[in-house]
VOMARMAR-566097 format. One line per 3 residues: their letters; for each residue x, y, z of C-alpha. Coordinates in nm, 3 decimals. Example, Ala and Ser with C-alpha at 12.3 -4.5 7.8 and 13.67 -1.06 7.14 Angstrom:
BEGIN
AS> 1.230/-0.450/0.780  1.367/-0.106/0.714
***
This chain:
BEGIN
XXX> 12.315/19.830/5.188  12.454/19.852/5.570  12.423/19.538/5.712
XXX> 12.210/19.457/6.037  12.541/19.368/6.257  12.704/19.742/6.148
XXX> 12.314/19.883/6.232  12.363/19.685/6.548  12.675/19.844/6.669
XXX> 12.663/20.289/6.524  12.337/20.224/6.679  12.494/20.082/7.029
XXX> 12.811/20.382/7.000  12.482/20.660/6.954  12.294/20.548/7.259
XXX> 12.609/20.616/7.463  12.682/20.910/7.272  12.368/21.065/7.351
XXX> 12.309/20.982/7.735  12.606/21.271/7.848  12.446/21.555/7.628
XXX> 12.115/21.444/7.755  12.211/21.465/8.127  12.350/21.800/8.084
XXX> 12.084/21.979/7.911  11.831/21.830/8.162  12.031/21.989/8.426
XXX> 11.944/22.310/8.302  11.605/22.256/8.095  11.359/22.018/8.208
XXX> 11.102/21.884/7.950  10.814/22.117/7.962  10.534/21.822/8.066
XXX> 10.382/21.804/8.443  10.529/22.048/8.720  10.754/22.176/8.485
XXX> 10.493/22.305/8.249  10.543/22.588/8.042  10.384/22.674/7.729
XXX> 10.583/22.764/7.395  10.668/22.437/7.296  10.383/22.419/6.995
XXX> 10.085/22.157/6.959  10.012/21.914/7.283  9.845/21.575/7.334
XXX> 9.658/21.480/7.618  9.864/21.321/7.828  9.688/20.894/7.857
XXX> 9.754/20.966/7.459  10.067/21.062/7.462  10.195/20.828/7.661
XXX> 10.052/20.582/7.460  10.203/20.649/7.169  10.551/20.750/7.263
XXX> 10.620/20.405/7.473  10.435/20.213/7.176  10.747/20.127/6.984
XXX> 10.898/19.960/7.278  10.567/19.669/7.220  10.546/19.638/6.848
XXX> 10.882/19.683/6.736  11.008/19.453/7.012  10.714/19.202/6.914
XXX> 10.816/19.283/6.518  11.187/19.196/6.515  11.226/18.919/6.776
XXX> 11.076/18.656/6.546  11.342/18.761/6.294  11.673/18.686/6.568
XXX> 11.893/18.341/6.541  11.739/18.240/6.862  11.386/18.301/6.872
XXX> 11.262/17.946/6.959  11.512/17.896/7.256  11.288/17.980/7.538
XXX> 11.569/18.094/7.789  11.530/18.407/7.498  11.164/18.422/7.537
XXX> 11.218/18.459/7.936  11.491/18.712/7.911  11.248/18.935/7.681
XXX> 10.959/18.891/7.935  11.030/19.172/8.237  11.160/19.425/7.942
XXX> 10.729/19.367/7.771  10.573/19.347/8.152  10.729/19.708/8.200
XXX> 10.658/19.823/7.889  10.297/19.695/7.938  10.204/19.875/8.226
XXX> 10.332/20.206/8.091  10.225/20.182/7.705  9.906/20.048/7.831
XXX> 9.816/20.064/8.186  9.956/20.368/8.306  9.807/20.562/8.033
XXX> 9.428/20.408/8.120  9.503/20.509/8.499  9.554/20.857/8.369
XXX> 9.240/20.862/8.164  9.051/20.709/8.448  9.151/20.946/8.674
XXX> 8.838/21.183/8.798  8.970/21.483/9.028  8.719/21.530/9.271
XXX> 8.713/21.797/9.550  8.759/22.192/9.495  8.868/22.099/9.075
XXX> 9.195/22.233/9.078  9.377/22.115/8.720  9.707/21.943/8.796
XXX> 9.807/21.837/8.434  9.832/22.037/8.113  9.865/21.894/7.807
XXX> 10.183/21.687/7.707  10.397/21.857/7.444  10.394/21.712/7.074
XXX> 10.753/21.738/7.028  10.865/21.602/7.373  10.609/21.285/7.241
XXX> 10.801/21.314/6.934  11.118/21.272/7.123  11.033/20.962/7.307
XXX> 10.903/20.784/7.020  11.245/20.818/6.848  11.459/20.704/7.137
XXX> 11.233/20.415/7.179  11.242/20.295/6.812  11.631/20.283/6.925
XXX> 11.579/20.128/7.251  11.353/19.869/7.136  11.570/19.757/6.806
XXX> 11.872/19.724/7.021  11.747/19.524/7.305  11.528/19.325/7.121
XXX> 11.805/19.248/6.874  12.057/19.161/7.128  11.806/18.904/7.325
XXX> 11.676/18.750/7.002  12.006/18.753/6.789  12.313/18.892/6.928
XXX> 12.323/18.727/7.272  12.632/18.433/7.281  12.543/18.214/7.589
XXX> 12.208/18.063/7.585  12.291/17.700/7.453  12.506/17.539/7.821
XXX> 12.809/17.593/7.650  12.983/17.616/8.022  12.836/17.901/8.116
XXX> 12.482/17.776/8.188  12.474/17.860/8.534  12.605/18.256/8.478
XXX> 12.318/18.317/8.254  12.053/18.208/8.550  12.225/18.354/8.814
XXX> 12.255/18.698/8.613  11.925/18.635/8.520  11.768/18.580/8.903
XXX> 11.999/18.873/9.070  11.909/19.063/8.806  11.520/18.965/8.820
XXX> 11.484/19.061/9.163  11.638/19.405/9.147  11.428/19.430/8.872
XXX> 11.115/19.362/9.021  11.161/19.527/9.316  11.222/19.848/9.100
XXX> 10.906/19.754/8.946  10.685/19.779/9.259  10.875/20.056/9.391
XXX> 10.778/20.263/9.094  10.436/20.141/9.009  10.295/20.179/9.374
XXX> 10.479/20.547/9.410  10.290/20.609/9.074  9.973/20.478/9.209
XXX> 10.007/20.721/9.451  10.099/21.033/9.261  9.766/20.972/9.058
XXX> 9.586/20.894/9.368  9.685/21.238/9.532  9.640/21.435/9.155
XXX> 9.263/21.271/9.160  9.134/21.415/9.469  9.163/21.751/9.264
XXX> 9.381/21.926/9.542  9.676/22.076/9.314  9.986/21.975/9.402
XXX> 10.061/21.847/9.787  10.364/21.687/9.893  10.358/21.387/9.883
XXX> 10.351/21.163/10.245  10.466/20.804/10.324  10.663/20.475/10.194
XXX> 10.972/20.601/10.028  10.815/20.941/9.938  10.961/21.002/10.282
XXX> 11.337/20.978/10.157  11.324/21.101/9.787  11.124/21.305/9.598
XXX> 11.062/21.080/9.289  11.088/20.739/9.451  10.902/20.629/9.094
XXX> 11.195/20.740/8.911  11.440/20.561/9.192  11.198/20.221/9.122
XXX> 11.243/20.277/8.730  11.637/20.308/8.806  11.618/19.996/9.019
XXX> 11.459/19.845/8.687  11.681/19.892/8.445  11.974/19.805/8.669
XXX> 11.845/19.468/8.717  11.787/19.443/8.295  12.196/19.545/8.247
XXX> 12.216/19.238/8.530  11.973/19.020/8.337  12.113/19.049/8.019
XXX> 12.506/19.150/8.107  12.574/19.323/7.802  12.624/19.674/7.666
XXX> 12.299/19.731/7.548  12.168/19.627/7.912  12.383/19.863/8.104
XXX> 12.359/20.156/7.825  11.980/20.180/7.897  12.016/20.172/8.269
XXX> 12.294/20.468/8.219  12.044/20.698/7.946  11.774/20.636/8.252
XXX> 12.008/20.770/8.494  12.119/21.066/8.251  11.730/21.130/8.217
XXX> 11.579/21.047/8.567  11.817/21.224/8.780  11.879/21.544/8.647
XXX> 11.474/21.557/8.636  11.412/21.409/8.977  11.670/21.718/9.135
XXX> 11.425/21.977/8.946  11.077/21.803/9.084  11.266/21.799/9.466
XXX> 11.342/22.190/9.424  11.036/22.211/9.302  10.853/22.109/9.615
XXX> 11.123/22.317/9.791  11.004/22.632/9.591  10.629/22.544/9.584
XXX> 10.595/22.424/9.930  10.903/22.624/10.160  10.911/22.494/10.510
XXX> 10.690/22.297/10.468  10.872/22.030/10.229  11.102/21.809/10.437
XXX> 11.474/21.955/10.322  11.609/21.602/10.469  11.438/21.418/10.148
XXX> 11.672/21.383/9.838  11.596/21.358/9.533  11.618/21.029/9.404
XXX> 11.858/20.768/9.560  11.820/20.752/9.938  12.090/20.888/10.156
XX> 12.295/20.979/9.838  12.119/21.214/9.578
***
Protein backbone atom coordinates (compact mmCIF):
# COMPACT_ATOMS: atom_id res chain seq x y z
CA UNK A 1 0.00 0.00 0.00
CA UNK A 2 1.66 3.58 -0.98
CA UNK A 3 2.36 5.26 1.96
CA UNK A 4 0.88 8.82 2.94
CA UNK A 5 4.51 10.64 2.69
CA UNK A 6 4.94 9.07 -1.20
CA UNK A 7 0.91 10.28 -1.63
CA UNK A 8 2.24 13.50 -0.20
CA UNK A 9 4.92 14.17 -2.67
CA UNK A 10 3.44 12.42 -6.75
CA UNK A 11 0.66 14.42 -5.45
CA UNK A 12 2.91 17.78 -4.87
CA UNK A 13 5.10 16.86 -8.54
CA UNK A 14 1.14 16.61 -10.30
CA UNK A 15 -0.04 19.96 -9.06
CA UNK A 16 3.00 21.52 -10.75
CA UNK A 17 2.71 19.31 -13.56
CA UNK A 18 -0.64 20.38 -14.32
CA UNK A 19 -0.58 24.31 -13.79
CA UNK A 20 1.59 24.83 -17.46
CA UNK A 21 -0.94 22.64 -19.52
CA UNK A 22 -3.68 24.41 -17.73
CA UNK A 23 -2.44 27.94 -18.59
CA UNK A 24 -2.06 27.09 -22.11
CA UNK A 25 -5.27 25.57 -22.95
CA UNK A 26 -7.02 28.49 -21.13
CA UNK A 27 -5.28 30.73 -23.46
CA UNK A 28 -7.10 29.36 -26.18
CA UNK A 29 -10.41 27.80 -24.55
CA UNK A 30 -12.00 29.40 -21.75
CA UNK A 31 -14.37 27.29 -19.52
CA UNK A 32 -17.74 27.59 -21.02
CA UNK A 33 -19.51 29.20 -17.57
CA UNK A 34 -20.54 33.14 -17.41
CA UNK A 35 -19.51 35.50 -20.43
CA UNK A 36 -17.94 32.79 -21.99
CA UNK A 37 -21.03 30.69 -22.30
CA UNK A 38 -21.53 28.36 -24.92
CA UNK A 39 -23.61 25.40 -24.99
CA UNK A 40 -22.29 21.78 -26.01
CA UNK A 41 -20.69 20.94 -22.98
CA UNK A 42 -23.68 18.34 -21.75
CA UNK A 43 -25.86 18.57 -18.42
CA UNK A 44 -25.56 22.06 -16.25
CA UNK A 45 -26.18 23.03 -12.61
CA UNK A 46 -27.43 26.14 -11.52
CA UNK A 47 -24.81 28.08 -10.76
CA UNK A 48 -25.30 28.92 -6.23
CA UNK A 49 -25.28 24.85 -6.67
CA UNK A 50 -22.53 24.41 -8.41
CA UNK A 51 -20.47 26.39 -6.71
CA UNK A 52 -21.38 24.77 -3.77
CA UNK A 53 -20.42 21.65 -4.48
CA UNK A 54 -17.26 22.06 -6.46
CA UNK A 55 -15.45 24.31 -3.56
CA UNK A 56 -17.01 21.76 -0.92
CA UNK A 57 -13.98 19.52 -0.69
CA UNK A 58 -11.78 22.37 0.20
CA UNK A 59 -14.22 22.44 3.91
CA UNK A 60 -14.72 18.82 4.66
CA UNK A 61 -11.74 17.24 3.49
CA UNK A 62 -9.62 19.98 5.06
CA UNK A 63 -11.85 19.58 8.34
CA UNK A 64 -11.51 15.48 7.73
CA UNK A 65 -7.72 15.04 7.60
CA UNK A 66 -6.33 17.79 9.87
CA UNK A 67 -7.28 15.91 13.03
CA UNK A 68 -5.28 12.99 11.60
CA UNK A 69 -1.63 15.34 11.17
CA UNK A 70 1.38 15.06 13.93
CA UNK A 71 0.51 18.50 14.95
CA UNK A 72 -3.02 19.01 15.28
CA UNK A 73 -3.15 20.30 18.91
CA UNK A 74 -0.32 22.96 18.42
CA UNK A 75 -2.40 25.97 17.90
CA UNK A 76 0.23 28.00 15.79
CA UNK A 77 -1.29 24.94 13.21
CA UNK A 78 -4.79 25.77 13.97
CA UNK A 79 -3.97 29.62 13.05
CA UNK A 80 -2.07 28.83 9.94
CA UNK A 81 -5.23 26.70 8.68
CA UNK A 82 -7.62 29.61 9.58
CA UNK A 83 -7.40 32.29 6.37
CA UNK A 84 -7.15 29.01 3.93
CA UNK A 85 -11.28 27.92 5.79
CA UNK A 86 -12.33 31.90 5.98
CA UNK A 87 -11.77 31.90 2.06
CA UNK A 88 -13.08 28.82 1.48
CA UNK A 89 -16.14 29.87 3.59
CA UNK A 90 -17.23 32.70 1.80
CA UNK A 91 -17.03 30.94 -1.57
CA UNK A 92 -18.39 27.28 -0.64
CA UNK A 93 -20.95 29.03 1.34
CA UNK A 94 -21.49 32.65 1.04
CA UNK A 95 -20.85 33.42 -2.37
CA UNK A 96 -23.08 30.77 -3.55
CA UNK A 97 -26.21 32.22 -1.17
CA UNK A 98 -25.37 35.80 -2.75
CA UNK A 99 -25.96 34.18 -6.09
CA UNK A 100 -29.19 32.55 -5.09
CA UNK A 101 -30.29 35.72 -3.43
CA UNK A 102 -29.75 37.65 -6.22
CA UNK A 103 -33.26 39.09 -7.81
CA UNK A 104 -32.58 40.97 -11.28
CA UNK A 105 -34.86 43.65 -11.33
CA UNK A 106 -35.36 46.21 -14.19
CA UNK A 107 -36.04 45.31 -18.03
CA UNK A 108 -35.18 41.09 -16.97
CA UNK A 109 -32.41 40.60 -19.11
CA UNK A 110 -30.72 36.91 -18.07
CA UNK A 111 -27.02 37.38 -17.36
CA UNK A 112 -26.14 33.76 -16.22
CA UNK A 113 -26.77 30.40 -17.85
CA UNK A 114 -26.38 27.44 -16.23
CA UNK A 115 -22.87 26.20 -14.97
CA UNK A 116 -21.55 23.19 -16.88
CA UNK A 117 -21.57 19.65 -15.07
CA UNK A 118 -18.25 18.72 -16.21
CA UNK A 119 -16.45 22.09 -15.57
CA UNK A 120 -18.18 21.35 -11.73
CA UNK A 121 -16.74 18.06 -12.17
CA UNK A 122 -13.40 19.55 -12.80
CA UNK A 123 -13.18 21.72 -9.80
CA UNK A 124 -14.23 19.18 -7.45
CA UNK A 125 -11.23 17.02 -8.48
CA UNK A 126 -8.57 19.69 -8.25
CA UNK A 127 -9.91 20.62 -4.94
CA UNK A 128 -9.87 17.07 -3.41
CA UNK A 129 -6.00 17.71 -4.43
CA UNK A 130 -5.75 21.11 -3.17
CA UNK A 131 -7.32 20.46 0.04
CA UNK A 132 -5.28 17.00 0.90
CA UNK A 133 -2.08 18.77 0.20
CA UNK A 134 -2.45 21.89 2.13
CA UNK A 135 -4.19 20.50 4.81
CA UNK A 136 -1.58 17.77 5.10
CA UNK A 137 1.33 20.02 5.00
CA UNK A 138 -0.17 22.49 7.90
CA UNK A 139 -1.33 19.58 10.07
CA UNK A 140 1.60 17.05 9.41
CA UNK A 141 4.30 17.93 7.13
CA UNK A 142 5.20 21.45 8.31
CA UNK A 143 8.96 21.36 10.32
CA UNK A 144 9.02 24.69 12.32
CA UNK A 145 6.22 25.20 14.65
CA UNK A 146 7.86 24.06 18.06
CA UNK A 147 10.74 27.55 18.65
CA UNK A 148 13.32 25.43 17.52
CA UNK A 149 15.29 28.87 16.44
CA UNK A 150 13.21 29.77 13.99
CA UNK A 151 10.24 31.03 16.04
CA UNK A 152 10.29 34.40 14.87
CA UNK A 153 10.41 33.37 10.80
CA UNK A 154 7.27 31.47 11.20
CA UNK A 155 5.33 34.83 12.62
CA UNK A 156 6.85 37.10 10.49
CA UNK A 157 6.00 34.81 7.32
CA UNK A 158 2.92 34.36 8.88
CA UNK A 159 1.95 38.39 9.41
CA UNK A 160 3.54 39.52 5.82
CA UNK A 161 1.89 36.88 4.51
CA UNK A 162 -1.55 37.59 6.46
CA UNK A 163 -1.81 40.96 5.26
CA UNK A 164 -1.29 40.33 1.57
CA UNK A 165 -3.64 37.87 2.18
CA UNK A 166 -6.30 39.79 3.48
CA UNK A 167 -6.01 42.52 1.46
CA UNK A 168 -6.51 40.06 -1.54
CA UNK A 169 -9.44 39.02 0.35
CA UNK A 170 -11.30 42.37 0.35
CA UNK A 171 -10.10 43.22 -2.94
CA UNK A 172 -11.90 40.25 -4.36
CA UNK A 173 -14.93 39.94 -2.20
CA UNK A 174 -16.00 43.70 -2.59
CA UNK A 175 -15.20 43.54 -6.64
CA UNK A 176 -17.53 40.41 -6.38
CA UNK A 177 -20.06 42.25 -4.44
CA UNK A 178 -20.16 44.41 -7.13
CA UNK A 179 -20.32 42.17 -10.16
CA UNK A 180 -23.54 40.64 -8.48
CA UNK A 181 -24.74 44.00 -7.60
CA UNK A 182 -24.56 45.23 -11.33
CA UNK A 183 -25.90 41.41 -12.70
CA UNK A 184 -29.06 42.06 -10.14
CA UNK A 185 -30.38 45.17 -11.52
CA UNK A 186 -31.22 42.85 -14.61
CA UNK A 187 -29.32 45.19 -17.15
CA UNK A 188 -27.14 42.44 -19.11
CA UNK A 189 -23.81 42.99 -19.05
CA UNK A 190 -22.35 46.81 -18.44
CA UNK A 191 -18.90 47.59 -17.80
CA UNK A 192 -18.16 47.73 -14.90
CA UNK A 193 -17.26 51.49 -13.12
CA UNK A 194 -15.09 52.40 -10.06
CA UNK A 195 -12.45 51.12 -7.28
CA UNK A 196 -10.01 48.98 -9.11
CA UNK A 197 -12.52 48.03 -11.87
CA UNK A 198 -10.94 51.20 -13.20
CA UNK A 199 -7.40 49.51 -13.83
CA UNK A 200 -8.24 45.77 -14.56
CA UNK A 201 -10.90 44.00 -15.80
CA UNK A 202 -11.19 41.20 -13.15
CA UNK A 203 -9.86 43.02 -10.11
CA UNK A 204 -11.70 39.82 -8.19
CA UNK A 205 -9.38 37.55 -9.83
CA UNK A 206 -6.27 40.15 -9.05
CA UNK A 207 -7.74 40.03 -5.08
CA UNK A 208 -7.85 36.05 -5.32
CA UNK A 209 -4.09 36.28 -6.72
CA UNK A 210 -3.21 38.65 -3.91
CA UNK A 211 -4.66 35.68 -1.68
CA UNK A 212 -2.92 32.97 -2.45
CA UNK A 213 0.35 34.88 -2.62
CA UNK A 214 0.09 35.78 0.89
CA UNK A 215 -0.83 31.69 1.74
CA UNK A 216 2.76 30.62 -0.25
CA UNK A 217 4.07 33.63 2.33
CA UNK A 218 2.14 32.20 5.26
CA UNK A 219 3.08 28.85 4.97
CA UNK A 220 6.66 29.14 2.88
CA UNK A 221 6.53 25.91 1.37
CA UNK A 222 5.91 24.23 -1.98
CA UNK A 223 2.52 23.44 -1.55
CA UNK A 224 1.93 27.28 -0.61
CA UNK A 225 3.54 28.73 -3.64
CA UNK A 226 2.23 25.77 -6.09
CA UNK A 227 -1.39 26.95 -5.40
CA UNK A 228 -0.64 30.59 -5.83
CA UNK A 229 1.16 29.51 -9.33
CA UNK A 230 -2.13 26.96 -10.59
CA UNK A 231 -4.24 30.37 -9.62
CA UNK A 232 -2.12 32.37 -11.78
CA UNK A 233 -2.10 29.59 -14.65
CA UNK A 234 -6.04 29.70 -14.21
CA UNK A 235 -6.89 33.41 -13.40
CA UNK A 236 -4.88 35.09 -15.95
CA UNK A 237 -5.29 33.45 -19.04
CA UNK A 238 -9.22 33.84 -18.09
CA UNK A 239 -9.07 37.41 -16.88
CA UNK A 240 -7.27 38.41 -20.69
CA UNK A 241 -10.51 36.65 -22.33
CA UNK A 242 -13.22 38.59 -19.90
CA UNK A 243 -11.02 42.14 -20.77
CA UNK A 244 -11.39 41.32 -24.67
CA UNK A 245 -14.50 40.49 -23.94
CA UNK A 246 -15.67 43.89 -22.83
CA UNK A 247 -13.46 45.13 -25.71
CA UNK A 248 -15.66 43.06 -28.21
CA UNK A 249 -19.02 43.54 -26.38
CA UNK A 250 -18.66 47.10 -25.52
CA UNK A 251 -16.03 48.82 -28.48
CA UNK A 252 -15.24 52.37 -27.63
CA UNK A 253 -16.86 52.39 -25.12
CA UNK A 254 -14.63 50.00 -22.78
CA UNK A 255 -11.62 51.93 -21.49
CA UNK A 256 -8.58 50.21 -23.73
CA UNK A 257 -6.18 51.77 -20.86
CA UNK A 258 -7.64 48.95 -18.30
CA UNK A 259 -5.63 45.61 -18.24
CA UNK A 260 -6.59 42.71 -17.47
CA UNK A 261 -5.63 41.66 -14.23
CA UNK A 262 -2.46 43.09 -12.52
CA UNK A 263 -2.39 46.89 -12.68
CA UNK A 264 0.05 48.60 -14.92
CA UNK A 265 1.43 45.13 -15.99
CA UNK A 266 -1.15 42.60 -17.50
Amino acid sequence: MISDESLFHHSLVAFYLIAPPTFISLMFLQAPYGKHHRPGWGPTLPPPLAWFLMESPTLWLTLLLFPHGRHFSNPKSMILMSPYLLHYFNRTCIYPLSLLRRSPSGNGKKTSHGFPLSIALTAFFFNLLNAYLQARWVSHYKDNYDGDGNDWFFWLAFFVGLFVFLCGMRINIVSDRELLRLKGEGKGYVIPRGGLFELVACPNYFGEILEWLGWGVMTWSWVGFGFFIYTCANLVPRAIANRQWYLDKFGGDYPKSRKAVIPYLI
